[in-house]
C-alpha positions as CSV (number, residue, x, y, z in Angstrom):
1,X,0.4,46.9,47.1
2,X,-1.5,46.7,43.8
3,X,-1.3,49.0,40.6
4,X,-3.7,51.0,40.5
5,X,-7.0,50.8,37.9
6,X,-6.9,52.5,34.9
7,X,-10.4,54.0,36.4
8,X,-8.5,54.9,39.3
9,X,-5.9,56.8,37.3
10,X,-8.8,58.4,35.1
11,X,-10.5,59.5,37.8
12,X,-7.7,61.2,39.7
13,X,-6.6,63.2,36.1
14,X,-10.0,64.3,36.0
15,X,-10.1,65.3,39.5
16,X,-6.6,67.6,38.8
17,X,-8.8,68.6,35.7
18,X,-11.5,69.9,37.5
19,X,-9.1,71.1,40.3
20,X,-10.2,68.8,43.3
21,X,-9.5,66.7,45.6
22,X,-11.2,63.3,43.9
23,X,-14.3,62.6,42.0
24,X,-16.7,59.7,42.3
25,X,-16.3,56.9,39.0
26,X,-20.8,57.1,39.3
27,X,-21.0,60.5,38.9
28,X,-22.1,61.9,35.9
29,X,-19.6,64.0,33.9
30,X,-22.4,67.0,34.2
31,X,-22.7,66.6,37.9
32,X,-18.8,66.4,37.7
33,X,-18.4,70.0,36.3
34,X,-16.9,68.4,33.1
35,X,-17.7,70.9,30.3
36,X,-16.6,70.7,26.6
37,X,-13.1,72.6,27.0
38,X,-13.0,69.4,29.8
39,X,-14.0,66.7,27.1
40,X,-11.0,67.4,25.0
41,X,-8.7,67.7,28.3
42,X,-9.9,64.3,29.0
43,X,-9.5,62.5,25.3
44,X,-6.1,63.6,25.5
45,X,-5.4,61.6,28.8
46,X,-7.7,58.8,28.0
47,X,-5.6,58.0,25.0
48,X,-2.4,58.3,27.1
49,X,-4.0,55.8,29.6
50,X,-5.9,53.4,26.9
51,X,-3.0,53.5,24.6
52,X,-4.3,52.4,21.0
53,X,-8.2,52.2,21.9
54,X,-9.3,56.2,21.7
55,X,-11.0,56.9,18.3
56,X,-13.2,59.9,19.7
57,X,-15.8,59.5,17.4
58,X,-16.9,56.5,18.5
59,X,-16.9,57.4,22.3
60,X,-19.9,58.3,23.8
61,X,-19.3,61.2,26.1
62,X,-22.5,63.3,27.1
63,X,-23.1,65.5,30.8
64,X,-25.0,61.4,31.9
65,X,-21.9,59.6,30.9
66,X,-19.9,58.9,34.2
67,X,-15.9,57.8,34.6
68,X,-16.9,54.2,35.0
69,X,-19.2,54.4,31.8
70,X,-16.3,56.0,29.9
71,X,-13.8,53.3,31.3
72,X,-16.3,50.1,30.1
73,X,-16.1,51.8,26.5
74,X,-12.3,52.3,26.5
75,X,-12.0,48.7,27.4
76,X,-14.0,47.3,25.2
77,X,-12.7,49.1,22.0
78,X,-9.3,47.3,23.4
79,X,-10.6,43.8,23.9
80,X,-10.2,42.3,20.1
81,X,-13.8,41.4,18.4
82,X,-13.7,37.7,17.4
């Protein structure tokens, strides 16, 4: 059996965040329930998960900005810019 995603792992934090069962990766954070008390909730484990990628200044986090969304960013500030 594979390990799961990094997504995957986000998603179910979130979801024991938000105190549910799961949440859909497409969903917008708004839709979600996510609200700013959330936001910080959820830096904190995406710099557990993404270790050495979260600077949250540079992340992009509004009420449109789904799971998936927030994963691409997180990996890409961890791929190295050639």
């Amino acid at each position: 059996m594979s390990e799961p995603s990094k997504l995957d792992l986000l998603a179910a934090e979130v979801a024991k965040i938000l105190n549910v069962d799961s949440v859909d990766t497409d969903t917008p954070m708004g839709e979600l329930g996510v609200d700013s008390l959330n936001v910080v909730e959820l830096i904190l484990v995406c710099e557990q998960l993404y270790v050495g990628s979260v600077d949250p200044e540079k992340l992009l986090i509004d009420q449109y900005t789904s799971l998936r969304d927030l994963d691409r960013q997180l990996n890409e500030a961890l791929t190295p810019q050639v």
